[in-house]
C-alpha positions, 0 to 999 in steps of 0.5 A: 944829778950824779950819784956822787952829786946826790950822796954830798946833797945827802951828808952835807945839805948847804953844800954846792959843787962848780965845775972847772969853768966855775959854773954851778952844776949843784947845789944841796937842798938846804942851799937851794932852800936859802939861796934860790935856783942857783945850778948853772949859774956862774959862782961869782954872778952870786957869791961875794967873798967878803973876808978874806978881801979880793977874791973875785977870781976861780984861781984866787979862790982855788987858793983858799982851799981848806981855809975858812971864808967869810961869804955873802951870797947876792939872792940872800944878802941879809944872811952871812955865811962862813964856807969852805972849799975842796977841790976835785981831781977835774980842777971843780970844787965842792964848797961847804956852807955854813952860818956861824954865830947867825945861825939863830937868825938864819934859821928864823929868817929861812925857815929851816929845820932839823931836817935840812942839816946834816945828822953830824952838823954841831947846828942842831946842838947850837939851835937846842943851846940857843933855845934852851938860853932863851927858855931860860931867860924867859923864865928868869924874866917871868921870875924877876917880874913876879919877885918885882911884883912880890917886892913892891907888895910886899913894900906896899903892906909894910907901908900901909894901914891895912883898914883904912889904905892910908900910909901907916906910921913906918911910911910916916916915919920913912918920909919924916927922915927923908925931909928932916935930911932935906931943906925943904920947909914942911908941915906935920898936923896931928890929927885925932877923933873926938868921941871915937870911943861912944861910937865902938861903945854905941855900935861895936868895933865894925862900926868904928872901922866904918868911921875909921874908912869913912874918915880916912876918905876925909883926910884922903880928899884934904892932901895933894899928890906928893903929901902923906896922909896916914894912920899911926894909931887907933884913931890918930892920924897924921898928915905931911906937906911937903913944901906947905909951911904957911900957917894960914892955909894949914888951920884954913885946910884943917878947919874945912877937915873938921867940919867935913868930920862934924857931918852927921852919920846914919848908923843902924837908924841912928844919927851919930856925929864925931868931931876931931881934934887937930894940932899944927907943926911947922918946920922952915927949914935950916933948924937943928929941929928934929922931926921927933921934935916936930912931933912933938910940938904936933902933939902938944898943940893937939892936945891944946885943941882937946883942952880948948873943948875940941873940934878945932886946930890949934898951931904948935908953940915951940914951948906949949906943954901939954895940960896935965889933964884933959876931961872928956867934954860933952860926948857925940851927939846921939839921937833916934833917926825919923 
């Protein structure tokens, strides 16, 4: 290589020089590490011009010296290159390669690093740029999954009944609206434990959070995927069916929750059972009935279940009113545990 050929490899390594025949006598390091052992070589053997169109001869291209050219060289066709050509006093040229906007990709694709550019090449800046857009964005992405993540927990808390994990009453409201704005038929069932208040007395306040838990389970098992299931109370809970507003079915389904709550429970040796009350509310759909209105008749006829002596379901009248009182009946059964 020629002290003239080795300085240019030096300043401008994806360069190559061709003789006046348009034989390959040259080629800079950066151009030998992407295009292969290319000196000797006839230029057109492996280098397509792509834009300009119909350059395919040495004088045609003498032509666009100075200009910029769109190039594809054939041992590396997956790769794009821009280049650009000045001439030498024996009628050979010099031809600059480079790799525009692919740059990112070639550079993955080679294996290139900072040391097969020029110090000068703008390369080095565009590669920091892109490297640095990708750190960004990477660490926007990170960002956005911990914020979608904080959201939907934070969406979750706002939601849920942080003792039992049942919905809470914003959800049962939440999901109240959205079926009064729909034409979907669906049921509400007001549910509310009887001698709650012995257990908390009996056994203290982490004892009726136990109960709390334990029925909770309860109301868990008796809802489908797509039905709610929450606590909007001490011990008042309230469940939602969507789709469901067949009476039979709900005092059935009710009847089996009481009796699931009727079980006995053991506590610090001792046998404790409670009972709950349940009241039933229908909504067909294509009424001026408001959900507040469903409530409404829900807890009318819950508390028409209490007057009745507990433990049982009772299915709302749209006229039932509440009983002006209601006196509490035999308490829990509480015996010694053998």
């Amino acid at each position: 290589m020629s002290t003239q050929s080795a300085v240019l490899s030096s300043l401008r390594p994806m360069s190559l020089c061709v003789d006046a025949a348009g034989a390959i006598v040259s080629a800079g390091p950066t151009t030998r590490k992407v295009l292969g052992d290319i000196v000797g070589t006839p230029l057109f053997d492996m280098l397509d011009v792509s834009r300009p169109k119909g350059i395919a001869t040495l004088s045609a291209l003498r032509a666009q010296s100075g200009a910029k050219l769109h190039v594809r060289a054939r041992s590396a066709p997956e790769t794009p290159m821009v280049a650009q050509i000045a001439m030498d006093e024996a009628g050979g040229m010099v031809i600059d390669f480079g790799f525009g906007i692919g740059v990112a990709e070639a550079v993955r694709r080679h294996g290139l690093t900072a040391a097969d550019f020029s110090a000068t090449d703008l390369t080095l800046e565009i590669l920091f740029l892109i490297e640095a857009q990708q750190a960004a964005m990477a660490a926007s992405r990170k960002l956005n999954r911990r914020l979608h993540v904080a959201r939907l927990a934070a969406e979750t808390e706002a939601t849920t009944d942080g003792l039992t994990g049942l919905a809470n009453r914003r959800a049962a409201d939440l999901t109240l609206r959205t079926l009064e704005a729909g034409e979907t038929p669906f049921s509400l069932v007001h549910v509310d434990l009887d001698f709650f208040k012995q257990v908390n007395d009996r056994f203290g306040h982490r004892a009726g959070d136990t109960v709390l838990q334990d029925v909770a389970r309860d109301l868990t098992k008796a809802v489908r995927p797509g039905d709610l299931a929450a606590r909007i109370g001490g011990d008042e809970f309230l469940l939602v069916f969507p789709g469901l507003a067949d009476a039979d079915q709900l005092i059935r389904l009710c009847e089996r929750l009481i009796g699931r709550i009727e079980r006995e429970r053991r506590m610090n040796d001792r046998i404790y059972a409670i009972s709950a009350s349940a009241g039933i509310a229908l909504w067909h759909g294509g009424s001026d009935v408001s959900t507040e209105d469903l409530m409404g008749q829900a807890d009318r006829a819950l508390y028409a279940s209490k007057a009745a002596g507990r433990g049982r379901v009772t299915l709302a009248e749209p006229r039932c009113q509440p009983p002006p009182d209601v006196s509490p009946k035999a308490p829990g059964n509480f015996a010694d545990g053998s």
